[in-house]
mmCIF file of the C-alpha atoms, coordinates in Angstrom:
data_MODEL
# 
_entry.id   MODEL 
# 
loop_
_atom_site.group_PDB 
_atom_site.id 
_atom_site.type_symbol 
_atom_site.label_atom_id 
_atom_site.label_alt_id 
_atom_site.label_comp_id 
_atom_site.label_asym_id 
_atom_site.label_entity_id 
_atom_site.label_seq_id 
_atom_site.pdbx_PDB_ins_code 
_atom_site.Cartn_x 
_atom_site.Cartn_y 
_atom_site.Cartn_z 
_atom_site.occupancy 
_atom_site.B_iso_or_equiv 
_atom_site.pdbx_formal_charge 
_atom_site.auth_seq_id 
_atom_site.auth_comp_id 
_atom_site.auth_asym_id 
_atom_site.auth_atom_id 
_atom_site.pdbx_PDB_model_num 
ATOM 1  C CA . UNK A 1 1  ? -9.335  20.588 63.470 1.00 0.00 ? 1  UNK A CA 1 
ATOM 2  C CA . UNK A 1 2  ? -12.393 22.420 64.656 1.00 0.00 ? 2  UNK A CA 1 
ATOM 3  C CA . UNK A 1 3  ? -13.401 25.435 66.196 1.00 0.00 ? 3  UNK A CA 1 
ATOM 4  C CA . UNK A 1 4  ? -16.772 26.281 67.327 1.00 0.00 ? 4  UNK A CA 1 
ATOM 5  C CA . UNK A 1 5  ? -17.789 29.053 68.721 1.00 0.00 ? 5  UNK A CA 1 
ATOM 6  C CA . UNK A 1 6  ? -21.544 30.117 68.659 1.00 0.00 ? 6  UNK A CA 1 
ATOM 7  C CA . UNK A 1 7  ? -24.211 29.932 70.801 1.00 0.00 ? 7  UNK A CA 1 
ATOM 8  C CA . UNK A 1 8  ? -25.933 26.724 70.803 1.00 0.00 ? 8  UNK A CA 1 
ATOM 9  C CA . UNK A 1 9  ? -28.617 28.395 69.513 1.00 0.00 ? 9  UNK A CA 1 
ATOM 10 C CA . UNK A 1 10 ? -26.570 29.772 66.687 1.00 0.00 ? 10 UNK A CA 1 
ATOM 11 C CA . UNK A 1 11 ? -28.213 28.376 63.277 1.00 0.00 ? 11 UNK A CA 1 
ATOM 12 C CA . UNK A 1 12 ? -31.971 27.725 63.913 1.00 0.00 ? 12 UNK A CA 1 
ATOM 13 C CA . UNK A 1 13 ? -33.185 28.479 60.812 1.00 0.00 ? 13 UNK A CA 1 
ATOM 14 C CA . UNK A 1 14 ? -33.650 32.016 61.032 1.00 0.00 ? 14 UNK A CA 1 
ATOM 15 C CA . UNK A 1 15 ? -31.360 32.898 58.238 1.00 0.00 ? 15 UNK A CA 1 
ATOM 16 C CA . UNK A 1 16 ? -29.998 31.092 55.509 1.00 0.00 ? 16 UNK A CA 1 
ATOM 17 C CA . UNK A 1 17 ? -26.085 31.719 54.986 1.00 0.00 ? 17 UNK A CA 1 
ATOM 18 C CA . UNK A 1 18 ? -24.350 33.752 52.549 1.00 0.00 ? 18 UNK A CA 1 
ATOM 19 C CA . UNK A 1 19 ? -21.444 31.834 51.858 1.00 0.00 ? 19 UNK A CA 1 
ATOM 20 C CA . UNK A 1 20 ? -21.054 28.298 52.073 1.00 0.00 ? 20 UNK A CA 1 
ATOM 21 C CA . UNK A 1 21 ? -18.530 26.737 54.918 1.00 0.00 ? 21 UNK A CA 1 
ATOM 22 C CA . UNK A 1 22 ? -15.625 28.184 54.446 1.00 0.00 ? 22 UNK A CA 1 
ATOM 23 C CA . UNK A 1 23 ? -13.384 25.247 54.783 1.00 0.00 ? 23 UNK A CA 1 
ATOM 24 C CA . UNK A 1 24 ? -14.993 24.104 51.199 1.00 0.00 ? 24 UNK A CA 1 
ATOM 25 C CA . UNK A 1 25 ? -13.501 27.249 49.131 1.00 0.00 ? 25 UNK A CA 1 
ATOM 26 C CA . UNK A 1 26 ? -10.894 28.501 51.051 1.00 0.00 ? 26 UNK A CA 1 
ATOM 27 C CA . UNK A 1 27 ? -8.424  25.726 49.900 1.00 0.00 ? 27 UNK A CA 1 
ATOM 28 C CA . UNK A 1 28 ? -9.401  26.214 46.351 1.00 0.00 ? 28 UNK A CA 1 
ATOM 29 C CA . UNK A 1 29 ? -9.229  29.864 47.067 1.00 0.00 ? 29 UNK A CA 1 
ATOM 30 C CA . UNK A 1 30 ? -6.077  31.629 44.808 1.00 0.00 ? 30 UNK A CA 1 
ATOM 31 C CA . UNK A 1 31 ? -3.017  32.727 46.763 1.00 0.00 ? 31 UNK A CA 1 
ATOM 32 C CA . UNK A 1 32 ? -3.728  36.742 46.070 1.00 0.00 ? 32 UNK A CA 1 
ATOM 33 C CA . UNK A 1 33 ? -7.460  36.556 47.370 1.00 0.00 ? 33 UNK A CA 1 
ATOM 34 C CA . UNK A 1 34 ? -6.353  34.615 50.471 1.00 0.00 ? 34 UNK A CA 1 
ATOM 35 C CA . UNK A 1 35 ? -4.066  37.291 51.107 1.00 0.00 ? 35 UNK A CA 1 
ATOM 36 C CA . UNK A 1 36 ? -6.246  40.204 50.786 1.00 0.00 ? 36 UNK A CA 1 
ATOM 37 C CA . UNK A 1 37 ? -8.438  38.327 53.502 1.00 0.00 ? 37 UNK A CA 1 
ATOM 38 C CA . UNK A 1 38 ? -5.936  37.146 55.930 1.00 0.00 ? 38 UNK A CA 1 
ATOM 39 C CA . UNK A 1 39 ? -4.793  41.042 55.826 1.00 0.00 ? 39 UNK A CA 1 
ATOM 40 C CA . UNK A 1 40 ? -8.234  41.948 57.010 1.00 0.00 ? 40 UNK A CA 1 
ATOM 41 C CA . UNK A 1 41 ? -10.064 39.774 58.145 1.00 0.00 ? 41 UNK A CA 1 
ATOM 42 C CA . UNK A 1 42 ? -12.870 41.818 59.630 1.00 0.00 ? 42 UNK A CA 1 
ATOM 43 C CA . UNK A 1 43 ? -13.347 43.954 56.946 1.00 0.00 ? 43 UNK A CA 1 
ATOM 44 C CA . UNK A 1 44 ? -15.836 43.125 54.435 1.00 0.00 ? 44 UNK A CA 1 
ATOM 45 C CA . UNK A 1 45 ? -15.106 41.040 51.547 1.00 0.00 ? 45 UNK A CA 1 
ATOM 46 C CA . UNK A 1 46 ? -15.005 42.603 48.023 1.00 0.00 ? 46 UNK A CA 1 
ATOM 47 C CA . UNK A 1 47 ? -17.928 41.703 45.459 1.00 0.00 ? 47 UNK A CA 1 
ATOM 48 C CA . UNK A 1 48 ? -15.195 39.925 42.957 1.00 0.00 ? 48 UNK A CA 1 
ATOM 49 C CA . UNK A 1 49 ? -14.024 37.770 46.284 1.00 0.00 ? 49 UNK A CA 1 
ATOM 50 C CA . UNK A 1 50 ? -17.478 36.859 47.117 1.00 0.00 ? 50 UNK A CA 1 
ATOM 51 C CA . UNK A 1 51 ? -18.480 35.738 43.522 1.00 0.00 ? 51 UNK A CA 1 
ATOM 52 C CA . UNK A 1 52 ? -15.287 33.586 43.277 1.00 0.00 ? 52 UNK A CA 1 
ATOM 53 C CA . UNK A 1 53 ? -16.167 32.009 46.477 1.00 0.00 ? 53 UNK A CA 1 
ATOM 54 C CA . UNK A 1 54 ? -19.699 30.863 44.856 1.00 0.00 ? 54 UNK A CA 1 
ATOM 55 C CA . UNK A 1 55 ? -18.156 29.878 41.645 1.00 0.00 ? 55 UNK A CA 1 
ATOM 56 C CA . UNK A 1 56 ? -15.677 27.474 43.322 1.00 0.00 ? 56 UNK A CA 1 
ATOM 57 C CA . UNK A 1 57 ? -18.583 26.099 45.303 1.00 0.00 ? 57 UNK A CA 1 
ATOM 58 C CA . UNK A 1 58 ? -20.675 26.121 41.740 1.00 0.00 ? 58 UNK A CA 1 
ATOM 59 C CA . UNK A 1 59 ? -23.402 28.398 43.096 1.00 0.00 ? 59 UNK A CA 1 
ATOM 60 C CA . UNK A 1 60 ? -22.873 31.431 40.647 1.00 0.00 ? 60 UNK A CA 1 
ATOM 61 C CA . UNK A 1 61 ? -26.179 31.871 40.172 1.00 0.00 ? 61 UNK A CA 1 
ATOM 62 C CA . UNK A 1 62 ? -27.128 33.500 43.384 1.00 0.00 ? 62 UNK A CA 1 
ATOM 63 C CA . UNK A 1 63 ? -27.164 36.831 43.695 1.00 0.00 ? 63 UNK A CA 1 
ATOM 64 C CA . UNK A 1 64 ? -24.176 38.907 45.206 1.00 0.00 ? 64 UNK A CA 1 
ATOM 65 C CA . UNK A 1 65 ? -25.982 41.000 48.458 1.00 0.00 ? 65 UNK A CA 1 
ATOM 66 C CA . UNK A 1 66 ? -24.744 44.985 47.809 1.00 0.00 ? 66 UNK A CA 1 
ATOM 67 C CA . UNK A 1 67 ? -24.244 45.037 51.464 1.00 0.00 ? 67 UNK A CA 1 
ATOM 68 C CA . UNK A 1 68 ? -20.671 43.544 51.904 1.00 0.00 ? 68 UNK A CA 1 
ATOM 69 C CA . UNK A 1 69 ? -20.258 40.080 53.359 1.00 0.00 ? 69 UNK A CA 1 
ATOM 70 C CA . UNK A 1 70 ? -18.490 39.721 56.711 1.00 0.00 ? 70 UNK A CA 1 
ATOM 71 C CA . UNK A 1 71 ? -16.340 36.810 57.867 1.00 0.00 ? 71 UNK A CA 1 
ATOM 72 C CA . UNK A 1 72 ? -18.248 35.600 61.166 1.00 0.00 ? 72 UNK A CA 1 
ATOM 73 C CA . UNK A 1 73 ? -16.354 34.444 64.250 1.00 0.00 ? 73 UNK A CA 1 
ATOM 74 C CA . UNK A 1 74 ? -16.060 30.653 63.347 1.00 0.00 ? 74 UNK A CA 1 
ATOM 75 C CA . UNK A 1 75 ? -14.740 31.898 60.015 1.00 0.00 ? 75 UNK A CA 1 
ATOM 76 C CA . UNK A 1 76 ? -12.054 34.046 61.147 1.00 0.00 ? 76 UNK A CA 1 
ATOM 77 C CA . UNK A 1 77 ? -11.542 31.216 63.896 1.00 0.00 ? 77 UNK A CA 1 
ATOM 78 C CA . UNK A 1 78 ? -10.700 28.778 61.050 1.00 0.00 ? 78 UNK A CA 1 
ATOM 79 C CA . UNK A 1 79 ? -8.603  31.350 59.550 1.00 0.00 ? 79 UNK A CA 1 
ATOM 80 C CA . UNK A 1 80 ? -6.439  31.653 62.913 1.00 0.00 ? 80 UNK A CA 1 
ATOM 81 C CA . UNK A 1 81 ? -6.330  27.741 62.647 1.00 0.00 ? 81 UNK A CA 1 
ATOM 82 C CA . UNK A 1 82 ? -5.315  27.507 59.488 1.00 0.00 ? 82 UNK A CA 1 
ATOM 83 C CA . UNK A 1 83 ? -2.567  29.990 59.555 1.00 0.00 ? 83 UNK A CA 1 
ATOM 84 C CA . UNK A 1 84 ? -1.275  28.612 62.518 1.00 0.00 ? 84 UNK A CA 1 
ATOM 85 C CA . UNK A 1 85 ? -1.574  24.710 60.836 1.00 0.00 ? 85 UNK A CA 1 
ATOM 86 C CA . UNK A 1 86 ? -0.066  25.848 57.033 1.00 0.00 ? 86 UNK A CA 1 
ATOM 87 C CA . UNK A 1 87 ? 2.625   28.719 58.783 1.00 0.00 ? 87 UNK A CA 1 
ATOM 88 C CA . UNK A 1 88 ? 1.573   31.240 56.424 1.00 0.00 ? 88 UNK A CA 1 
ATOM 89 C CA . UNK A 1 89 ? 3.710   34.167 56.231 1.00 0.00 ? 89 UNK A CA 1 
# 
């Protein structure tokens, strides 16, 4: 399943992202730190979330930005998807 929603425009090499896709760490992500994201979403994601996301994808050496990292739409659009596919409660 796969949900798409950017501009077509959307990744042209103007920025390089902070995360990697997120349908590479969130399965590996623990229980507890899903939960804390599927509560909010929007809000941005704590420093000790962000730096387990880049150790599960092995890229622990890059640095953690002080600004907090937001899930983008097609994030939070896989998030409704996988909810929906796993019935998470």
């Amino acid at each position: 399943m796969s949900s798409v929603i950017d501009r077509p425009d959307h990744g042209t090499g103007r920025e390089t992202p902070l995360l990697p896709s997120i349908g590479v760490w969130w399965p590996m992500l623990e229980a507890p730190l899903q939960r804390e994201i599927l509560e909010h979403p929007t809000a941005p994601l704590r420093t000790a979330i962000v730096r387990r996301i880049l150790d599960l994808c092995e890229l622990d050496d890059r640095p953690v930005p002080r600004s907090g990292i937001r899930l983008g739409a097609n994030e939070r659009a896989y998030l409704a998807g996988w909810t929906h596919a796993a019935d998470w409660t």
